[in-house]
N, C-alpha and C positions, 0 to 999 in steps of 0.2 A: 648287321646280319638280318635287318626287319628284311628287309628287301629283297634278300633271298628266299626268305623263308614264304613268303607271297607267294613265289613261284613252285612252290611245292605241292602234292594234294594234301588237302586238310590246312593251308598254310594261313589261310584265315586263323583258324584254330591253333596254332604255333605262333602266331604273332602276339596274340595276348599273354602270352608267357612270356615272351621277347621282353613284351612292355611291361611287363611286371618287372621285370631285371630292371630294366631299364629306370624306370621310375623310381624305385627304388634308389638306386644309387644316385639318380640327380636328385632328387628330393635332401640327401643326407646330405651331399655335397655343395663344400662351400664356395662353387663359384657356378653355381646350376646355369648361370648364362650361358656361361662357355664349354661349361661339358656338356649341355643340352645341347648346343650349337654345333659342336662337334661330334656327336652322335647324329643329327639333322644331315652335316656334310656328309657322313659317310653314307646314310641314308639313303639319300640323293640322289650322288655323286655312283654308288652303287646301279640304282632304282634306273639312270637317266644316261648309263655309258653309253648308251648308243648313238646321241645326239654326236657326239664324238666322227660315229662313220660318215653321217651325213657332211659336216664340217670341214674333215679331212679327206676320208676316201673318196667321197664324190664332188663334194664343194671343193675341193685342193687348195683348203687353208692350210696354212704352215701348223705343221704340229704342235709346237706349245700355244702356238695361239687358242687352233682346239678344243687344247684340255684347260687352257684359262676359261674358254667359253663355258664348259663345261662345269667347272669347281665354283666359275663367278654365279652360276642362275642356283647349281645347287647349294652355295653358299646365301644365295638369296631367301630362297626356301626356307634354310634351315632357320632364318630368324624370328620365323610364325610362330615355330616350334620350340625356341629358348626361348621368346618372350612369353610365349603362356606358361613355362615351366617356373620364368622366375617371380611371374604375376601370384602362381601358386603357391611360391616359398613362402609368400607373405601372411599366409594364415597359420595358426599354429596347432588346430587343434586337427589331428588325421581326418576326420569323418569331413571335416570345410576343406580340407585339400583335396581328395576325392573329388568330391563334387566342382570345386574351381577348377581340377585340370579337365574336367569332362568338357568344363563350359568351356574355356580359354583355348584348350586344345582345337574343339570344332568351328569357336569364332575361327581361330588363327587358317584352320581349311578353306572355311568361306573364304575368310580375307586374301589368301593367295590364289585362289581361283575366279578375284574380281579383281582386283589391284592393277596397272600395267597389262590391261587387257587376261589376264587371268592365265593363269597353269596349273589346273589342281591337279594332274597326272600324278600318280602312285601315290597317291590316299591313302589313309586307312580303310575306308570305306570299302573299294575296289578290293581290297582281301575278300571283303566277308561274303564276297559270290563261292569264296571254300571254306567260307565261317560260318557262326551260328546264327549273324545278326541279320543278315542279309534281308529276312523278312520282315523290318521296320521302313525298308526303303519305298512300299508305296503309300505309306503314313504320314512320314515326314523328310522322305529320300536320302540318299547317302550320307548327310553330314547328322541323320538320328543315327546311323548306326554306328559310324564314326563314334559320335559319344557312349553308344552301350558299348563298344570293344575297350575304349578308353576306360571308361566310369568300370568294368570289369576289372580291367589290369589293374585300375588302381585301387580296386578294392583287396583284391589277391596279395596286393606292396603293402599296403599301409595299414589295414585295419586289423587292430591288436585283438583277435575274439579265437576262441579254439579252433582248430581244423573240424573238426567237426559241425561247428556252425557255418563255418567258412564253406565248409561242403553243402551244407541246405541252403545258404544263401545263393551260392552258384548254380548248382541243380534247380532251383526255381526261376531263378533268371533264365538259363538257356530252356527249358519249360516251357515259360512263356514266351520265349520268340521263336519257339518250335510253333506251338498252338498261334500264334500269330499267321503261320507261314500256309494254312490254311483257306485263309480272308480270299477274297478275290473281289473283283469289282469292276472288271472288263468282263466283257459276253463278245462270244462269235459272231459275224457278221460275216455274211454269204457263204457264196461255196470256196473251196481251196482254192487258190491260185497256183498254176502251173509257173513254175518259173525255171529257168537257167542262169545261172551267175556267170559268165566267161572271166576266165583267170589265165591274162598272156601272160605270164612270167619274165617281163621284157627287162635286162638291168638298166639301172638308172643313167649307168654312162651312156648308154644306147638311147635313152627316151628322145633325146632332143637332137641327134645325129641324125643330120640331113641324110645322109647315106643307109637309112633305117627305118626313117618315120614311115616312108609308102610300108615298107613290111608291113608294118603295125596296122596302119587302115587297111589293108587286104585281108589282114587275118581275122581282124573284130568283123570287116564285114562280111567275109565269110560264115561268120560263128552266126554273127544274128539274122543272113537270111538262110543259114540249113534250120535252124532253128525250129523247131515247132511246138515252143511252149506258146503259153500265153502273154508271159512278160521277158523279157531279154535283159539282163543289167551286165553294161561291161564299168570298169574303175574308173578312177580319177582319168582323165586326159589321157584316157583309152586313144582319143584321137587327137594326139600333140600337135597339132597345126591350128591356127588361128580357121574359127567359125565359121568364116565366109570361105575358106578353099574346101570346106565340108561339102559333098552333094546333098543336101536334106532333101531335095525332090526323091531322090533314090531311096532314103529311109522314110521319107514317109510314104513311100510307093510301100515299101514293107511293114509299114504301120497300118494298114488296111487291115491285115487280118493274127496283129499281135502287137503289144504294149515295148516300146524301145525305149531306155533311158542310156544314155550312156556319156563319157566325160568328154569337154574339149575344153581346149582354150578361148574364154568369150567375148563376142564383142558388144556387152550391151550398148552400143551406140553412140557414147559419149567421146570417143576417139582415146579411152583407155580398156585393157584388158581385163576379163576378171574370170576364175576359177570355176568352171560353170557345168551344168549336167544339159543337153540336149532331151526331149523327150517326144514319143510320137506314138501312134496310136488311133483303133478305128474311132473315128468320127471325133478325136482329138484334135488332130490339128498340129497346131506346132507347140510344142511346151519349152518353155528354160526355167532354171534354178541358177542363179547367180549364187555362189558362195557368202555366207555374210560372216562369220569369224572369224577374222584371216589370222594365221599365221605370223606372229613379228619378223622380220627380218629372211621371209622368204616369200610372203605377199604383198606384203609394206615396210615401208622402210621409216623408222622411230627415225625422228628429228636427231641429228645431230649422230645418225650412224652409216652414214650413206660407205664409211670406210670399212664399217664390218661386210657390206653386202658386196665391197669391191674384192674385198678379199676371200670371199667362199664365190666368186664368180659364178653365183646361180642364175639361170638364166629368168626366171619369172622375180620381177622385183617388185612394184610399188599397180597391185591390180586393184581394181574396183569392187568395194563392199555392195554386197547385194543386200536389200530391206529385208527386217526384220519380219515382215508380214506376208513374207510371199505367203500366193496360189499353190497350193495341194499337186500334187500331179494323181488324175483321178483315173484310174482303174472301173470300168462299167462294164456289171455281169448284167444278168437279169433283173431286173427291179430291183439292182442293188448298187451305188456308184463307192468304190472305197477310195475312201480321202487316204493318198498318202504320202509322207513327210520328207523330202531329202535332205539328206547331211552330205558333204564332202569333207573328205580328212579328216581332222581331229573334232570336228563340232559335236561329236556324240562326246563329247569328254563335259561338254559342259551342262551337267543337269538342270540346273537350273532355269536356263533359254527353252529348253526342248519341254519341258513343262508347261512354260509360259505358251510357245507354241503351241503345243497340244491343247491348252485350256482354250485359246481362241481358235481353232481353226477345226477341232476333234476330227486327228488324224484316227487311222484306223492301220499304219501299217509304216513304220519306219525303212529307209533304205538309204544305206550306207556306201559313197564310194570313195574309195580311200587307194593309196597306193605309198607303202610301206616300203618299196625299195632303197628308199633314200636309208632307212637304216641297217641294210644287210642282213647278216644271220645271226642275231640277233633279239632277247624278249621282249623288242615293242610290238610287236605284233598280236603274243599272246596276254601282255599289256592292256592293248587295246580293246581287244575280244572281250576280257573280263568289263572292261569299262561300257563296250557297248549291252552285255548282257546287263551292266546295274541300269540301263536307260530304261531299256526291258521292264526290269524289275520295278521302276519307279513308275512308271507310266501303263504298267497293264497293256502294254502294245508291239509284239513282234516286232526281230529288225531282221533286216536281207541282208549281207555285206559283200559287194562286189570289189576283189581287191587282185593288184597286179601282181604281188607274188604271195598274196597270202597273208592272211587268215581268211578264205570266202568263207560264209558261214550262213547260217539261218539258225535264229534264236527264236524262240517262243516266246511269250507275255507271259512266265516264269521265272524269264531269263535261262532258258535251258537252251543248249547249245543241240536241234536237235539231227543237222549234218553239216558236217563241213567238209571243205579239201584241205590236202595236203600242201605245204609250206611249196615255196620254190619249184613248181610244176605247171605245165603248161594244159592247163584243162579246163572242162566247164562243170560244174556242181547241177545237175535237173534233177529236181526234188521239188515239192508244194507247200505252200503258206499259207496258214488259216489267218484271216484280218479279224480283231478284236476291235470292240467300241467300248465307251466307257470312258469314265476319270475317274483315277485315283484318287484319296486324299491329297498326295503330294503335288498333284495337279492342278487340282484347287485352289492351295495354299500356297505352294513350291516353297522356301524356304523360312519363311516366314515364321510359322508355330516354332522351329527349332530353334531362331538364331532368340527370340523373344524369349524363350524358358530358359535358354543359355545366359543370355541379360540379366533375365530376373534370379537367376541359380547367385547370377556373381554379386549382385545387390545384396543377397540374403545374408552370402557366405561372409559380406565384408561388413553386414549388419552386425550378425552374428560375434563375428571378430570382436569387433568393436565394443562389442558391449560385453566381452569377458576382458577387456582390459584391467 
């Protein structure tokens, strides 16, 4: 039920009641591996149906194959989350379990968002953009708030003290991570940017249909030369043809007198493909963003799976990882040039890259292009939104999200959602973007201070233990 309850308003704030159940009953019970494990699956398995349409409806994998995909990764997941539950059976006194599931719980986040190239998708964390904790995220980013939702619930389960304490204990907590939510530590930087997001609505069985793709570059370039913002962003592989059938003379003929990013299929040179953003712009030149977290098993192919990728017949298999250090794609007003950062796909998912980023390169303006077809009608969408507003949040730094059917959006350095389009629609979003500078604490540090207090929490707790033997 966590998984639903995420998707609700306020559902941050419904989740820690969840996990209060929850905890509760694994903690008492005597096989917490496997009813942890089996609360994690349905979790998951809930949280992550959509990988399902991609698999099936558009991949035309056989149906049980699918849903084995689907129960195997979220059964993968779930055993972050039984293991720290039964790490935490092992202390006896309440107040060291508390604290051990705080640590255990948020090692186990880290650890399945680095592990086998990482998936931390539907977190705890990602609730608290409709929680109370959300404001710890440019301190010590999602995996601190991760542990105050936790280290909550499980105070609410566990600790034997009156309701009435148990009420000032709570009421001070969420207190302080109101009065946190305050802080700031990014400043504005130039004037607004005019932008347009163009949102083709194209479906995914169409994207790679010879008999469709000219559609699709008619329309984008349509959109981007009526255009007349300042910057132009279309989605992911806006233009599904391989880079060199692209005219870039022609966009950057229209880059003279406006900023163009938009998606193709790439050819960095090496004689393979990779997932790529084009960019142009006056007195720019030619810009590219090569993708660098791909995808398992729909930008690369894991040793010894080549039979999963034969069977969802997608057509982009085994592309080329772009470096970690790319070039900015820089936006120049008046005596003022803004550094800004591109993601493709799921890369806003991973905090703790985009931090690192940020701390070496001080972006001043995230932009997102993504294309969510692959999962239909469907919550990854509003999934991902929330995931890109915690990047927001952790970094002190606006995102744009150009996407093919939706979610386009423009988030603020609050992480506030401050206009979007609508789902499944064929339109462009023009509205303006203020660019923030600055580093966060979490930017500084990125995950570091969290995963070390967690460490040392577990040290204490099993100190502790130990010496009430």
């Amino acid at each position: 039920m966590g998984a639903w309850l995420t998707e609700l308003p306020l559902g941050g704030w419904w989740l820690i009641l969840d996990l209060a159940l929850f905890i509760h009953a694994a903690l008492i019970s005597q096989q917490p591996f496997r009813h942890s494990w089996l609360f994690g699956l349905g979790y998951f398995t809930n949280a992550l149906w959509w990988l399902y349409i991609s698999l099936h409806d558009i991949g035309g994998m056989f149906a049980p194959l699918a849903i084995f995909g689907v129960l195997a990764l979220s059964a993968y997941l779930a055993i972050f989350l039984a293991a720290g539950i039964s790490i935490t059976r092992q202390f006896r006194k309440p107040c060291l379990q508390v604290w051990a599931l705080g640590a255990t719980w948020t090692i186990g986040e880290w650890l399945r968002g680095y592990l086998l190239t990482g998936f931390p998708w539907a977190g705890i964390a990602e609730s608290q953009i409709n929680g109370p904790f959300y404001s710890l995220a440019p301190l010590a980013g999602g995996l601190a708030s991760c542990f105050a939702t936790v280290l909550l619930a499980g105070f609410i389960s566990q600790i034997k003290i009156s309701w009435f304490k148990k009420i000032i204990v709570i009421s001070a907590s969420l207190a302080t991570a109101h009065a946190l939510s305050f802080l700031s530590f990014t400043t504005p930087i130039g004037s607004p940017i005019q932008i347009e997001l163009v949102q083709g609505n194209f479906a995914q069985s169409l994207k790679f249909d010879p008999d469709y793709i000219q559609d699709q570059i008619n329309f984008y370039q349509k959109a981007i030369t009526q255009s007349q913002a300042d910057l132009v962003v279309t989605p992911e592989t806006a233009f599904p043809v391989r880079e060199n059938l692209i005219d870039k003379n022609y966009l950057k003929d229209l880059g003279h007198n406006k900023y163009i990013l938009t998606g193709v299929v790439g050819e960095p040179g090496n004689g393979r493909y990779a997932n790529s953003a084009l960019g142009f712009g006056p007195e720019l030149g030619y810009y590219r963003y090569d993708k660098t977290h791909l995808v398992p098993f729909g930008e690369f192919i894991p040793l010894g799976f080549q039979w999963f990728i034969d069977a969802m017949r997608v057509p982009l298999g085994n592309f080329y990882r772009g470096a970690s250090n790319q070039s900015p794609f820089v936006i120049k007003q008046t005596n003022t040039a803004i550094n800004t950062g591109i993601m493709i796909c799921y890369e806003d998912v991973f905090g703790g890259e985009l931090a690192k980023r940020q701390n070496e390169t001080s972006h001043q303006l995230w932009i997102n292009l993504t294309n969510l077809a692959w999962f239909g009608d469907s919550q990854a969408s509003k999934q991902q939104l929330r995931l890109a507003q915690l990047r927001s949040i952790e970094t002190g730094i606006p995102t744009i999200r150009a996407t093919n059917t939706g979610i386009s959006a423009v988030i603020n350095e609050r992480g506030q959602v401050t206009a979007q389009l609508p789902e499944f629609t064929r339109t462009s979003l023009k509205t303006t973007v203020q660019a923030f500078e600055g580093k966060t604490p979490f930017v500084k540090w990125q995950n570091t201070p969290i995963l070390v207090f967690c460490l040392g929490l577990l040290l204490w707790a099993w100190y502790s233990n130990k010496k009430s033997d």
